[in-house]
mmCIF file as Biopython writes it, N, C-alpha, C and O atoms, coordinates in Angstrom:
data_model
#
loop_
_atom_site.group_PDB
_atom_site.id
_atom_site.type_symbol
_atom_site.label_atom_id
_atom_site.label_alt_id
_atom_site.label_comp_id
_atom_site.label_asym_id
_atom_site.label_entity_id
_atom_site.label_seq_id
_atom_site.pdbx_PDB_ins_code
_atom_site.Cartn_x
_atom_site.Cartn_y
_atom_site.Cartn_z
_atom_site.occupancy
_atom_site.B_iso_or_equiv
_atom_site.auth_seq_id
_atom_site.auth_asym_id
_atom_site.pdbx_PDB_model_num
ATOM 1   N N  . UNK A ? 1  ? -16.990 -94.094  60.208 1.0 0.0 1  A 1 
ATOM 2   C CA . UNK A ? 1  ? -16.051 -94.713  61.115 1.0 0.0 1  A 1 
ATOM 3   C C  . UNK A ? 1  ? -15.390 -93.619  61.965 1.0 0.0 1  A 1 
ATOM 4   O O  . UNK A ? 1  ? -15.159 -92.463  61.611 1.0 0.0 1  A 1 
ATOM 5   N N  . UNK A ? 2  ? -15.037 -94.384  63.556 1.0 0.0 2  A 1 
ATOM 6   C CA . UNK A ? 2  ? -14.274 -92.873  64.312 1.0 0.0 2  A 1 
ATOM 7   C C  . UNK A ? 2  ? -13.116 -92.941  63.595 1.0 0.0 2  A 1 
ATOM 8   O O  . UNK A ? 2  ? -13.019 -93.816  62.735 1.0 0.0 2  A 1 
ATOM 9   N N  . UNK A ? 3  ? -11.962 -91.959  63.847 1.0 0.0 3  A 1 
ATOM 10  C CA . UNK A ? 3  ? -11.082 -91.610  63.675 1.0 0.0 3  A 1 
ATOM 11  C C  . UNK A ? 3  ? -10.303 -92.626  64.392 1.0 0.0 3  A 1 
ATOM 12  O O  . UNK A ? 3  ? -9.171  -92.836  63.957 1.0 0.0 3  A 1 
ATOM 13  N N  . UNK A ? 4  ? -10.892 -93.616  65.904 1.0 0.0 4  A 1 
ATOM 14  C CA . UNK A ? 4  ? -9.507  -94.202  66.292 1.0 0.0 4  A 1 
ATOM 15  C C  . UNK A ? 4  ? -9.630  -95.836  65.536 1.0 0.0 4  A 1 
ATOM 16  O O  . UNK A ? 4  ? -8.779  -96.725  65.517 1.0 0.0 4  A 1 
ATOM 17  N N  . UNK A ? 5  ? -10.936 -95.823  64.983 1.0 0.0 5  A 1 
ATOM 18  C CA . UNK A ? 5  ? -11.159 -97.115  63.801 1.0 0.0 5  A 1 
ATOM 19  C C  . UNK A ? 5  ? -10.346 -96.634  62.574 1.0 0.0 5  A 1 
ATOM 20  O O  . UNK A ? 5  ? -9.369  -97.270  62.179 1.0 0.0 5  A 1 
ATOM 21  N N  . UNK A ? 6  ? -10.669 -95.776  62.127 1.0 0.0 6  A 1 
ATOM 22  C CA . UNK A ? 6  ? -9.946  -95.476  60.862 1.0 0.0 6  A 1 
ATOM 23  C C  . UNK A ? 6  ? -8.206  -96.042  61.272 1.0 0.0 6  A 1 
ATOM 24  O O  . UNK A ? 6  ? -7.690  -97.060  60.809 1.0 0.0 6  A 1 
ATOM 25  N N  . UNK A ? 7  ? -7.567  -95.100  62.212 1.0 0.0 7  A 1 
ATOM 26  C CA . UNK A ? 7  ? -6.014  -95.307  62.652 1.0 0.0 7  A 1 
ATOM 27  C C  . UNK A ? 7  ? -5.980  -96.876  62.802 1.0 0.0 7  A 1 
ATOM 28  O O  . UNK A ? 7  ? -5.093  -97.422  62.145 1.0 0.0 7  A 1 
ATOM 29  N N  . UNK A ? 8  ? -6.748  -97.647  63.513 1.0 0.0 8  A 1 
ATOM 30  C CA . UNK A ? 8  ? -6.426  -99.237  63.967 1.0 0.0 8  A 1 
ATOM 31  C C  . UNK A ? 8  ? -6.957  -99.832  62.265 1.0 0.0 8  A 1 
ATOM 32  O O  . UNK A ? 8  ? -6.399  -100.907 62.041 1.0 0.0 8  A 1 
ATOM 33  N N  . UNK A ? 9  ? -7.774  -99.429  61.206 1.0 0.0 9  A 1 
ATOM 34  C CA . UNK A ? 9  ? -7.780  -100.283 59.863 1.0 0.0 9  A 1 
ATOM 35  C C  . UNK A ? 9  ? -6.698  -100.029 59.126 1.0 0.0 9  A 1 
ATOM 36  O O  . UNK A ? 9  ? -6.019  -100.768 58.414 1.0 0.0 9  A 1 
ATOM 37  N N  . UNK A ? 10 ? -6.597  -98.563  59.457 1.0 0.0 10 A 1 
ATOM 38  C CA . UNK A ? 10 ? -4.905  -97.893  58.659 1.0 0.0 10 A 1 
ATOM 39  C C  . UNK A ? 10 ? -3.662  -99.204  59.177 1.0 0.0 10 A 1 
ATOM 40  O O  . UNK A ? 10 ? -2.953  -99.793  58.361 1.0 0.0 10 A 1 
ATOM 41  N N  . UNK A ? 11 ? -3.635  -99.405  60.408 1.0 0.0 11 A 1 
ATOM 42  C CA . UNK A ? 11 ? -2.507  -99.926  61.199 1.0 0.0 11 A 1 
ATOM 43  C C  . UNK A ? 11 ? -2.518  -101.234 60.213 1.0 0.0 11 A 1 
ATOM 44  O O  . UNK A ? 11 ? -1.823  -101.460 59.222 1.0 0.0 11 A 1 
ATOM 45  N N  . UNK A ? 12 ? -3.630  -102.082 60.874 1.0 0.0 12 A 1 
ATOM 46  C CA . UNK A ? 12 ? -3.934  -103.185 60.191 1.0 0.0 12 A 1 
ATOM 47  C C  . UNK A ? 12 ? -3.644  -103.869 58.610 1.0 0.0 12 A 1 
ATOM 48  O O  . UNK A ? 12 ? -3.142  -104.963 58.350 1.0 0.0 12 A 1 
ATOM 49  N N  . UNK A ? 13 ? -4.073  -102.972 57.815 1.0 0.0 13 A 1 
ATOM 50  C CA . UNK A ? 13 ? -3.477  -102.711 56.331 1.0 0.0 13 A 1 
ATOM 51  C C  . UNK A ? 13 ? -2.003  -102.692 56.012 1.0 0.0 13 A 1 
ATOM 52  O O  . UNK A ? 13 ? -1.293  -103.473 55.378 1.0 0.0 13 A 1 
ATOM 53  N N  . UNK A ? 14 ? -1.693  -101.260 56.812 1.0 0.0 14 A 1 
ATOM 54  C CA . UNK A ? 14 ? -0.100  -101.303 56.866 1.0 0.0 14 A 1 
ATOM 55  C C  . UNK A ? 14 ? 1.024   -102.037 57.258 1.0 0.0 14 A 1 
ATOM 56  O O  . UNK A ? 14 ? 2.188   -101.735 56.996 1.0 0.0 14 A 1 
ATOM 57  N N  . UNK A ? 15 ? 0.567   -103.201 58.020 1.0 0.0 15 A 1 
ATOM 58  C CA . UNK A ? 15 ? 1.552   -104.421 58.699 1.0 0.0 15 A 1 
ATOM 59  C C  . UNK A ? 15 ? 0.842   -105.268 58.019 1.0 0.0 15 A 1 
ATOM 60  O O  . UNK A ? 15 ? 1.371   -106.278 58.484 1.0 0.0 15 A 1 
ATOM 61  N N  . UNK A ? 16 ? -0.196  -105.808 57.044 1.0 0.0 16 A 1 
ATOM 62  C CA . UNK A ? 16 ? -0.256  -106.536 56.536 1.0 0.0 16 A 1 
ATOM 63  C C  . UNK A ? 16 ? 0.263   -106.849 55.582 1.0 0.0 16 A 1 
ATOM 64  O O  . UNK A ? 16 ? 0.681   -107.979 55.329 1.0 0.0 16 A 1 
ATOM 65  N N  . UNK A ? 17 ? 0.352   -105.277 54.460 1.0 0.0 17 A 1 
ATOM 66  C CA . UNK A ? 17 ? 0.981   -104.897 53.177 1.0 0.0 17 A 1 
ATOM 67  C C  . UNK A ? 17 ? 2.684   -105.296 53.794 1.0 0.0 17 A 1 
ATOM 68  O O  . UNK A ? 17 ? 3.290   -106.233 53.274 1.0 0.0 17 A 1 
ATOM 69  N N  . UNK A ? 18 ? 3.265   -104.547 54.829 1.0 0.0 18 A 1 
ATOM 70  C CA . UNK A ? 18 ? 4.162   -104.944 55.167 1.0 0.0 18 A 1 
ATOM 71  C C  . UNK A ? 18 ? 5.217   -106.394 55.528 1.0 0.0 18 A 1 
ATOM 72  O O  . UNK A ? 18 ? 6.441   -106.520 55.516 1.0 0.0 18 A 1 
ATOM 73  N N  . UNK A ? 19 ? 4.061   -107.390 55.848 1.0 0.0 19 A 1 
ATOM 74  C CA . UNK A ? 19 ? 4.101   -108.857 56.203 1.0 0.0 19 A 1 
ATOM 75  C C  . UNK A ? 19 ? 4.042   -109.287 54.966 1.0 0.0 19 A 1 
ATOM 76  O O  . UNK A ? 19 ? 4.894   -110.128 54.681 1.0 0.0 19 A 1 
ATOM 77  N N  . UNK A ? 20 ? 2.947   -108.828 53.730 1.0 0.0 20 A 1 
ATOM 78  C CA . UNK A ? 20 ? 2.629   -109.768 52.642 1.0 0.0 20 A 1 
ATOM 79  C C  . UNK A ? 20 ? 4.542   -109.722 51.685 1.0 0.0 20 A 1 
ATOM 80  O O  . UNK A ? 20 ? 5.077   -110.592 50.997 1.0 0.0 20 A 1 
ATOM 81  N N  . UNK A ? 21 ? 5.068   -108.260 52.111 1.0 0.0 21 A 1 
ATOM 82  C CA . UNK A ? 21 ? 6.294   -108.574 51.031 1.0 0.0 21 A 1 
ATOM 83  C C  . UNK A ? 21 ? 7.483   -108.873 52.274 1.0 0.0 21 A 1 
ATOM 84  O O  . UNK A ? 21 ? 8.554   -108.711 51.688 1.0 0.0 21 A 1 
ATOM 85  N N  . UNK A ? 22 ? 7.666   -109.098 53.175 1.0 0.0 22 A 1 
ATOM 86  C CA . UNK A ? 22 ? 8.334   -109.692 53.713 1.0 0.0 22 A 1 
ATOM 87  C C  . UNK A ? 22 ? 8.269   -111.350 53.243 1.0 0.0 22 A 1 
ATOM 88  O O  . UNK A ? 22 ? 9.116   -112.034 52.668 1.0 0.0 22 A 1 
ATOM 89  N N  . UNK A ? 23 ? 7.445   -111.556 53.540 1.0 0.0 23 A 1 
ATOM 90  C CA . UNK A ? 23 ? 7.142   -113.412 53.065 1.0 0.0 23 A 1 
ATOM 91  C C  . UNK A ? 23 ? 7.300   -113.305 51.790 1.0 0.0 23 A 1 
ATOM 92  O O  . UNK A ? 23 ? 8.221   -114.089 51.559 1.0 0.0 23 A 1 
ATOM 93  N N  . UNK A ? 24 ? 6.967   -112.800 50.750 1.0 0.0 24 A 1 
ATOM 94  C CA . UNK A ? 24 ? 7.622   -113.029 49.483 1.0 0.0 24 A 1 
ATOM 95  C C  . UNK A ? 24 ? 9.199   -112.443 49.409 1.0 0.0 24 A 1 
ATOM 96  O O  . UNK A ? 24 ? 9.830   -112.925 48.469 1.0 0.0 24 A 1 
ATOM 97  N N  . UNK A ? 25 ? 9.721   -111.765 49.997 1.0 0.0 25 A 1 
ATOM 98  C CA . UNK A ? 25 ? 11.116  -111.155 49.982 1.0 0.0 25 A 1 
ATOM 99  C C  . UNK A ? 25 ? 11.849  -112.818 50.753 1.0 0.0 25 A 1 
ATOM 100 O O  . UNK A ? 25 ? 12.952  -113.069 50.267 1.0 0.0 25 A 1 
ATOM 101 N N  . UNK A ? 26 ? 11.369  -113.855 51.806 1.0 0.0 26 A 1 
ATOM 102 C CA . UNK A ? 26 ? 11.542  -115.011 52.456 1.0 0.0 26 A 1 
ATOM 103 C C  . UNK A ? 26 ? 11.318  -115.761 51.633 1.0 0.0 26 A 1 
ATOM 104 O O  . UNK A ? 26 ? 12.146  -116.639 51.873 1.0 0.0 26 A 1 
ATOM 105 N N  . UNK A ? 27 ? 10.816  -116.049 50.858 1.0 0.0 27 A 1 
ATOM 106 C CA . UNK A ? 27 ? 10.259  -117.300 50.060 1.0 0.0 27 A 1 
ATOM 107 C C  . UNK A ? 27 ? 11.442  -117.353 49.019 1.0 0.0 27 A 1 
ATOM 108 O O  . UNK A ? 27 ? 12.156  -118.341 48.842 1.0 0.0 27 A 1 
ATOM 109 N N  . UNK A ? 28 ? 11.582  -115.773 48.147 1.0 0.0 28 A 1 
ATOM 110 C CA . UNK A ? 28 ? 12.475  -116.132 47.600 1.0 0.0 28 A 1 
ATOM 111 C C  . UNK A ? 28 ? 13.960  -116.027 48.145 1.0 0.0 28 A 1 
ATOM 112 O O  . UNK A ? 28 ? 14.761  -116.262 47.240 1.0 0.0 28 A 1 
ATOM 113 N N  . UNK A ? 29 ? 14.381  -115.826 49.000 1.0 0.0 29 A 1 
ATOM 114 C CA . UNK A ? 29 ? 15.410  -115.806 50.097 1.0 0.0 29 A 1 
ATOM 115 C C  . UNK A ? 29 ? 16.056  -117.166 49.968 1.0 0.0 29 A 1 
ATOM 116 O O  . UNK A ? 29 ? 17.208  -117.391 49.597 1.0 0.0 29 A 1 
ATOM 117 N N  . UNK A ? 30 ? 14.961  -118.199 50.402 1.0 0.0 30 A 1 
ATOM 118 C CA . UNK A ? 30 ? 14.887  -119.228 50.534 1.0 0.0 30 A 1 
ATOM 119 C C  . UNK A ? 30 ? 14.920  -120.337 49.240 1.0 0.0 30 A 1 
ATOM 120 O O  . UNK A ? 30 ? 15.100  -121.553 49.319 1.0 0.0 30 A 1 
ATOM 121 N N  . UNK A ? 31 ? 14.775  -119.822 48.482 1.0 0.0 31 A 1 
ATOM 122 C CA . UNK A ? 31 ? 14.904  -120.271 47.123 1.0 0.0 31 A 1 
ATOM 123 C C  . UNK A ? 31 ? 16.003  -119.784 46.798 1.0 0.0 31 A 1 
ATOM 124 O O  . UNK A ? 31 ? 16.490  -120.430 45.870 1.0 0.0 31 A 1 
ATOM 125 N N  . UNK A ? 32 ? 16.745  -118.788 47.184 1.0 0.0 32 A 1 
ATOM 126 C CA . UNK A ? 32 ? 18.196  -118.415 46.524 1.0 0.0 32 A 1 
ATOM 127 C C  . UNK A ? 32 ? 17.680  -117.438 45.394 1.0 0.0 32 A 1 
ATOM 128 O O  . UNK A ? 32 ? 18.477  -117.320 44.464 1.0 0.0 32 A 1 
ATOM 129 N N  . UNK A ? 33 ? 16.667  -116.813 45.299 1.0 0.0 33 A 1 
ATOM 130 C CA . UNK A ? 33 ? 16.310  -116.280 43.936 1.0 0.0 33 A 1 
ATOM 131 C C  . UNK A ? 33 ? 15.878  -114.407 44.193 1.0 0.0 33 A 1 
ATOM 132 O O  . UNK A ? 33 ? 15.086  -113.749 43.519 1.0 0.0 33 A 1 
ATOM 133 N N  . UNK A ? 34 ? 16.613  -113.992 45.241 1.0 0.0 34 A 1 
ATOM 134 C CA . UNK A ? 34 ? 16.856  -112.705 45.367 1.0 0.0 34 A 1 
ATOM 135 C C  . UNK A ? 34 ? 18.091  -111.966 44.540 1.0 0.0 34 A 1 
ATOM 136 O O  . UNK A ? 34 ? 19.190  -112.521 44.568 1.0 0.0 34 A 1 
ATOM 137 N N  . UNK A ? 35 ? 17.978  -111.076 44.011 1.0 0.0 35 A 1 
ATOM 138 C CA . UNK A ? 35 ? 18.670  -110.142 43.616 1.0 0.0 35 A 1 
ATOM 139 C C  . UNK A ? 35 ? 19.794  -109.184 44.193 1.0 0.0 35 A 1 
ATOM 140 O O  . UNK A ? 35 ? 20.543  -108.349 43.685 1.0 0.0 35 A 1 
ATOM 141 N N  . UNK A ? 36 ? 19.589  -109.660 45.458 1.0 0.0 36 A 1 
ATOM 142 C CA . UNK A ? 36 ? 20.886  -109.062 46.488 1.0 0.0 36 A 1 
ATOM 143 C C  . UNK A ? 36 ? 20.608  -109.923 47.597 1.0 0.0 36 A 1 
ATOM 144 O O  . UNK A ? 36 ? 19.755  -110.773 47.852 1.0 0.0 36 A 1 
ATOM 145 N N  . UNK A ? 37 ? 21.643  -109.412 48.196 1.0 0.0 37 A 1 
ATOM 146 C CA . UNK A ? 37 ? 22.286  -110.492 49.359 1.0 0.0 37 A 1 
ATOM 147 C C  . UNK A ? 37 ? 21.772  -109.619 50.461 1.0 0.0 37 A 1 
ATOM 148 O O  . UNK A ? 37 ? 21.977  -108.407 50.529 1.0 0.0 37 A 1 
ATOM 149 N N  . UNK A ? 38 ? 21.110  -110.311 51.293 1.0 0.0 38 A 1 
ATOM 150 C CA . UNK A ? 38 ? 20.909  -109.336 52.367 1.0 0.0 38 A 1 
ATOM 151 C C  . UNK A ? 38 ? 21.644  -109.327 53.671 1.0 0.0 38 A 1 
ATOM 152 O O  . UNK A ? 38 ? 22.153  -110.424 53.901 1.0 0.0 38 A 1 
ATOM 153 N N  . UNK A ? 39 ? 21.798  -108.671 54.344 1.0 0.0 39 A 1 
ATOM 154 C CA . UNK A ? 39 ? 22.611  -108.767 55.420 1.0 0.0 39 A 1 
ATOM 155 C C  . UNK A ? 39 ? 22.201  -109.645 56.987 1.0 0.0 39 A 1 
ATOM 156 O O  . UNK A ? 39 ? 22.850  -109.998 57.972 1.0 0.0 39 A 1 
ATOM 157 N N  . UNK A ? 40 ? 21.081  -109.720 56.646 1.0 0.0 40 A 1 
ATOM 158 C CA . UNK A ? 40 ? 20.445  -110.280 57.646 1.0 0.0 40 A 1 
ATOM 159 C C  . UNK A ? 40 ? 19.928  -112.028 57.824 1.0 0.0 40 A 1 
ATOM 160 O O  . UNK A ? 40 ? 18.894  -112.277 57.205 1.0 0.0 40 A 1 
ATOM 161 N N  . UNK A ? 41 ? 20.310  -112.759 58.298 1.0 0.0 41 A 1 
ATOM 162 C CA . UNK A ? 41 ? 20.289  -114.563 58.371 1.0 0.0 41 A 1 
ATOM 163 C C  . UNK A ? 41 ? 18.761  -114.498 58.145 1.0 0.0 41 A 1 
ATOM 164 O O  . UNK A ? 41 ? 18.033  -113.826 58.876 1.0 0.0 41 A 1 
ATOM 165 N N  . UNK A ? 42 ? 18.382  -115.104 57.276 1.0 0.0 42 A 1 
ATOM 166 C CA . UNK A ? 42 ? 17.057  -116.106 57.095 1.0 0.0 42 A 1 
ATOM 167 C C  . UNK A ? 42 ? 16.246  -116.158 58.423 1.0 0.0 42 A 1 
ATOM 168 O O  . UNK A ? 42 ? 15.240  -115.497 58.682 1.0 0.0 42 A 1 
ATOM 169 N N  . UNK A ? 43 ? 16.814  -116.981 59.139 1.0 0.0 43 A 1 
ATOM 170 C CA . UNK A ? 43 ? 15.852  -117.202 60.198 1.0 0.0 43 A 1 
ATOM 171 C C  . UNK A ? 43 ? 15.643  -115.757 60.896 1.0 0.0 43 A 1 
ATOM 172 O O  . UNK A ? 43 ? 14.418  -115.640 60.863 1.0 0.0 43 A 1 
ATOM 173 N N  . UNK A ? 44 ? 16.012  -114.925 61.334 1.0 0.0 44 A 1 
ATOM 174 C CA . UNK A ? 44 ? 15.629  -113.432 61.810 1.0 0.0 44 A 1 
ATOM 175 C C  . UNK A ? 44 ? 14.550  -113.118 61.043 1.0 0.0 44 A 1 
ATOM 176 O O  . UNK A ? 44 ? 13.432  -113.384 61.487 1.0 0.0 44 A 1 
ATOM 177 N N  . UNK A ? 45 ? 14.648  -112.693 60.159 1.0 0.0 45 A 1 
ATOM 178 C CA . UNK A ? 45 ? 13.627  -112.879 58.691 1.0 0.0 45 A 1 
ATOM 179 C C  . UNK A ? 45 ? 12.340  -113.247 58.745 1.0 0.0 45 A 1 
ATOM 180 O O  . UNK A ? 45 ? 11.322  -112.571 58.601 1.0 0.0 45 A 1 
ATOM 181 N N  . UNK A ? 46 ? 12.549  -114.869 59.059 1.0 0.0 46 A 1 
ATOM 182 C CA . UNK A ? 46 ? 11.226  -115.715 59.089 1.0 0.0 46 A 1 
ATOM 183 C C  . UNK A ? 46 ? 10.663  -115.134 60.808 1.0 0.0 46 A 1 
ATOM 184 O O  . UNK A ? 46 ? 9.467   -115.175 61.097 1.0 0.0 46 A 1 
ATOM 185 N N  . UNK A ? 47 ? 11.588  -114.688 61.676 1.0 0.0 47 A 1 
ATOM 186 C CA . UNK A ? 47 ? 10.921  -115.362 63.309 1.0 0.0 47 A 1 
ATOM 187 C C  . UNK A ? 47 ? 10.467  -113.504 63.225 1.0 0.0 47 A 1 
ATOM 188 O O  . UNK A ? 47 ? 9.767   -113.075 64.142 1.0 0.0 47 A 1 
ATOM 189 N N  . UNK A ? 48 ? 10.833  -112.706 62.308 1.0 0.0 48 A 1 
ATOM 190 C CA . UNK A ? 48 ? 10.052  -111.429 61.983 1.0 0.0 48 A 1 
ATOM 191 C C  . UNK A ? 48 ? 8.196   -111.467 61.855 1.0 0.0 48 A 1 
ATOM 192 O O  . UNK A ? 48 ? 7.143   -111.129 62.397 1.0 0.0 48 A 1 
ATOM 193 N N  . UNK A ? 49 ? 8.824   -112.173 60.674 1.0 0.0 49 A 1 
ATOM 194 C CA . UNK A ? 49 ? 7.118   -112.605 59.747 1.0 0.0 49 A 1 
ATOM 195 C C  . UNK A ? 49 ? 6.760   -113.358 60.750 1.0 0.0 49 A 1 
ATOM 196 O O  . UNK A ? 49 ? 5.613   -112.938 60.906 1.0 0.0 49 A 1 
ATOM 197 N N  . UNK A ? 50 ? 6.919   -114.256 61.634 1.0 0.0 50 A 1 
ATOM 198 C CA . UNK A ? 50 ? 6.163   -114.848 62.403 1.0 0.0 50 A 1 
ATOM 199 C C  . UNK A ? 50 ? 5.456   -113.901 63.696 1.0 0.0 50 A 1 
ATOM 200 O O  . UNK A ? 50 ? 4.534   -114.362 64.370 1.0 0.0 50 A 1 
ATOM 201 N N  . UNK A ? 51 ? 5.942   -112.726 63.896 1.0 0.0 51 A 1 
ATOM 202 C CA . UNK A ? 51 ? 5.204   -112.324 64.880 1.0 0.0 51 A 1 
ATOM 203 C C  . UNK A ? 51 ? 4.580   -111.184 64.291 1.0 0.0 51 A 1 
ATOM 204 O O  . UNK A ? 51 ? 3.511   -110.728 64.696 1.0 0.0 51 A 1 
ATOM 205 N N  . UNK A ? 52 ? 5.198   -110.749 63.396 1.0 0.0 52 A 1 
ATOM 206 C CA . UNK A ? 52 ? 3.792   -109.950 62.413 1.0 0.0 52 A 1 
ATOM 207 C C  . UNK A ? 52 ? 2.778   -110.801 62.152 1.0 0.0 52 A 1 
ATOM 208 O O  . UNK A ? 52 ? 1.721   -110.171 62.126 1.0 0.0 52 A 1 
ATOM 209 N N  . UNK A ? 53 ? 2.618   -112.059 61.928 1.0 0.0 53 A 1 
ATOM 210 C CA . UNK A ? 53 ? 1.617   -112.744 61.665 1.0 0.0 53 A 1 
ATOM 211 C C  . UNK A ? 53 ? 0.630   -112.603 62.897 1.0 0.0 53 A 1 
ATOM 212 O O  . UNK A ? 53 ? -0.539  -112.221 62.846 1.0 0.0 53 A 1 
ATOM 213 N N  . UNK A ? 54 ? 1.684   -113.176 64.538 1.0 0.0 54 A 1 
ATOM 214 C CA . UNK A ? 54 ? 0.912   -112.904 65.879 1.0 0.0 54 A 1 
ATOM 215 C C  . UNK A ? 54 ? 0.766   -111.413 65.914 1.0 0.0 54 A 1 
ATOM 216 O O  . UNK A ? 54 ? 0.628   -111.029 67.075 1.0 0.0 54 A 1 
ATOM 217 N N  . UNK A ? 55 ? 0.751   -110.563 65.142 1.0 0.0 55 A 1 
ATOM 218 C CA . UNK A ? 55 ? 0.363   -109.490 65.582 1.0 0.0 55 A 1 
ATOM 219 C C  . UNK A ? 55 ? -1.173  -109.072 64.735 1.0 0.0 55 A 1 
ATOM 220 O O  . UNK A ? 55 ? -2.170  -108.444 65.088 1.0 0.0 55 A 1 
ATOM 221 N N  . UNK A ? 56 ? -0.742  -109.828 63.352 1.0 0.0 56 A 1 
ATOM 222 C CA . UNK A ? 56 ? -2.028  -109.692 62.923 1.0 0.0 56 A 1 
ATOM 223 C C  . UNK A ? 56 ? -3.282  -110.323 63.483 1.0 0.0 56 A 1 
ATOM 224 O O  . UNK A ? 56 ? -4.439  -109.902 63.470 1.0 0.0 56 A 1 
ATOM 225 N N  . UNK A ? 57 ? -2.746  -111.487 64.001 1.0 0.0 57 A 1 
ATOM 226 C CA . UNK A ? 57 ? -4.107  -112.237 64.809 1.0 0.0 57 A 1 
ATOM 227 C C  . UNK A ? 57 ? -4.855  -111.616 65.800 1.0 0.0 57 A 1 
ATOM 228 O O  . UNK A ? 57 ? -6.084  -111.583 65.861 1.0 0.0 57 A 1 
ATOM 229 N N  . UNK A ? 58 ? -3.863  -111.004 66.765 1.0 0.0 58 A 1 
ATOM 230 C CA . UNK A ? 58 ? -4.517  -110.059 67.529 1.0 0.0 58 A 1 
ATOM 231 C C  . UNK A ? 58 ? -5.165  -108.850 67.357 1.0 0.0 58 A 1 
ATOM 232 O O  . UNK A ? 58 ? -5.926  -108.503 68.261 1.0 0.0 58 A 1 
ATOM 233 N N  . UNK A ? 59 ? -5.006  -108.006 66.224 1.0 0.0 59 A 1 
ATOM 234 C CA . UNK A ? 59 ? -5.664  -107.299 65.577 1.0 0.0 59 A 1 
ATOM 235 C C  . UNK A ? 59 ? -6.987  -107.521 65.004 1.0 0.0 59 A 1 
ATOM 236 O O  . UNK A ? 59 ? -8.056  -106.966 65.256 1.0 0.0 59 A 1 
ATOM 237 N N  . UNK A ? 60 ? -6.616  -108.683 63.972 1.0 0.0 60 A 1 
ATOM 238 C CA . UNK A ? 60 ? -7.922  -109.438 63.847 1.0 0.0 60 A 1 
ATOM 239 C C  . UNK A ? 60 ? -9.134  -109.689 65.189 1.0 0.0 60 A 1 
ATOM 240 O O  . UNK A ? 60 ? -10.158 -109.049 65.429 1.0 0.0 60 A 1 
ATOM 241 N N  . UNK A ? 61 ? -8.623  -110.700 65.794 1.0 0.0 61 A 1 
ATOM 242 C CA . UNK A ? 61 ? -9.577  -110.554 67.504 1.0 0.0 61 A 1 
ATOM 243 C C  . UNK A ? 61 ? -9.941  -109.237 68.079 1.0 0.0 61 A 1 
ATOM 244 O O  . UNK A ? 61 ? -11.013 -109.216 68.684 1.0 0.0 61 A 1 
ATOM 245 N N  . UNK A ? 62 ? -9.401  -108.357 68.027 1.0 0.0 62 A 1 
ATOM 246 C CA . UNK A ? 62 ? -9.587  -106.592 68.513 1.0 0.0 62 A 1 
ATOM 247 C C  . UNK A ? 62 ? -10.732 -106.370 67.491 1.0 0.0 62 A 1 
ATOM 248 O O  . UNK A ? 62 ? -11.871 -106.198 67.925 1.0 0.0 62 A 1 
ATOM 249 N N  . UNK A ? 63 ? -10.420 -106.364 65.753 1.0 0.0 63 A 1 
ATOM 250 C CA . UNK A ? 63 ? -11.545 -106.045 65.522 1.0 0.0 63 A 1 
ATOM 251 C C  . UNK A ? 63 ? -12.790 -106.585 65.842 1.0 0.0 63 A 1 
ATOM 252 O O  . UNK A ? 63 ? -13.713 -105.819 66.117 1.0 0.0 63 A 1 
ATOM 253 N N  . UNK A ? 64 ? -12.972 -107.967 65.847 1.0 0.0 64 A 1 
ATOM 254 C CA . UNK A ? 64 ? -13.941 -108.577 66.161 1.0 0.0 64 A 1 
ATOM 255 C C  . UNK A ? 64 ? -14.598 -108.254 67.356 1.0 0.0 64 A 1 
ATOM 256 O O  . UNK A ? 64 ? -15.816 -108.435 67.327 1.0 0.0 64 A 1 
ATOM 257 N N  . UNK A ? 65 ? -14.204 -107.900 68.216 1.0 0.0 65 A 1 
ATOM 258 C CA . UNK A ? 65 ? -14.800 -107.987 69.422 1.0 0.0 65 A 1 
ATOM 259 C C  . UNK A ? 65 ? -15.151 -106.007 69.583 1.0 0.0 65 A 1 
ATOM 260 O O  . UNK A ? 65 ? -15.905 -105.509 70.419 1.0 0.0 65 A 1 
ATOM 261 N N  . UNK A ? 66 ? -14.411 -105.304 68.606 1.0 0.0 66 A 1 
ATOM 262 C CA . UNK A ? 66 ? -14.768 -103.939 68.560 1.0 0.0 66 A 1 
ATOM 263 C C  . UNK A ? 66 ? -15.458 -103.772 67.495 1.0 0.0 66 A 1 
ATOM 264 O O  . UNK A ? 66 ? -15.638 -102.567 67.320 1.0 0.0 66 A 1 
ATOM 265 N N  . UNK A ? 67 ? -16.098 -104.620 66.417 1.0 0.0 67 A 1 
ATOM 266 C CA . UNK A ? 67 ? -17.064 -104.914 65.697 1.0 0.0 67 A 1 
ATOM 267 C C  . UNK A ? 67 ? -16.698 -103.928 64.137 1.0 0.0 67 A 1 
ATOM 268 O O  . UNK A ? 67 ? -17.481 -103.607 63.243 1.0 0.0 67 A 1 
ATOM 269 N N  . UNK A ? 68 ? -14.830 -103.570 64.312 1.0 0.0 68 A 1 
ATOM 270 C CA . UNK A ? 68 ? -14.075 -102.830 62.722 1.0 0.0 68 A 1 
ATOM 271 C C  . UNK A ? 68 ? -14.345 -103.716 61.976 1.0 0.0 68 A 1 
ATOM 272 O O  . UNK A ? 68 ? -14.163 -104.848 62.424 1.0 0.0 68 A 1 
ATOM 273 N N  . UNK A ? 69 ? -14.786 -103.610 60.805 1.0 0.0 69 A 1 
ATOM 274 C CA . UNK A ? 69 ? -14.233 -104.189 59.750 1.0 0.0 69 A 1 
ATOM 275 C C  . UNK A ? 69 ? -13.166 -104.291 59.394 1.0 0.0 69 A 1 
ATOM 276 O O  . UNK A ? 69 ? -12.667 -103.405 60.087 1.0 0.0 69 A 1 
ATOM 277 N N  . UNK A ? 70 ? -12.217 -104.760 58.731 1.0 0.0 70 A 1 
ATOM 278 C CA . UNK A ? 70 ? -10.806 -105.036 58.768 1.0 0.0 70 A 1 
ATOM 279 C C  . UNK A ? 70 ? -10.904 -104.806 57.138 1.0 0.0 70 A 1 
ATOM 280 O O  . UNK A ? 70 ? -9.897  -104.910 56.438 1.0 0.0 70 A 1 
#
C-alpha cells in the first residue's frame, strides 16, 4: 500500500474507533447510566456522532472509487 493509502486507512480506523465510543458514551448518556456528568447537552453529542457517521460515508465512497480497502 502507498503511504497516502496507509494515512487515509489510518484516518478511517481512527474516526471510526473514535465514533464507535462516542455512541456508546450516547447510548448510555441517554440511559442516565454514565458515571459522570458531562458538561456538554446530549444533543451536541448525538449531532457530533452524526456527522462522524457523514464523514465516514464519505470515506467509505473515496475508498471505493480509489479501490483502499478499508
Amino acid at each position: 500500500m502507498k503511504p497516502h493509502q496507509e494515512r487515509f486507512v489510518n484516518e478511517y480506523r481512527e474516526l471510526k474507533e473514535k465514533r464507535d465510543k462516542l455512541h456508546a458514551m450516547n447510548v448510555k448518556y441517554e440511559a442516565g447510566k454514565l458515571d459522570f456528568k458531562p458538561d456538554c447537552p446530549l444533543e451536541i453529542l448525538q449531532k457530533q456522532e452524526s456527522v462522524m457517521n457523514q464523514y465516514l460515508t464519505v470515506l467509505e465512497a473515496r475508498a471505493l472509487i480509489e479501490n483502499v480497502t478499508l
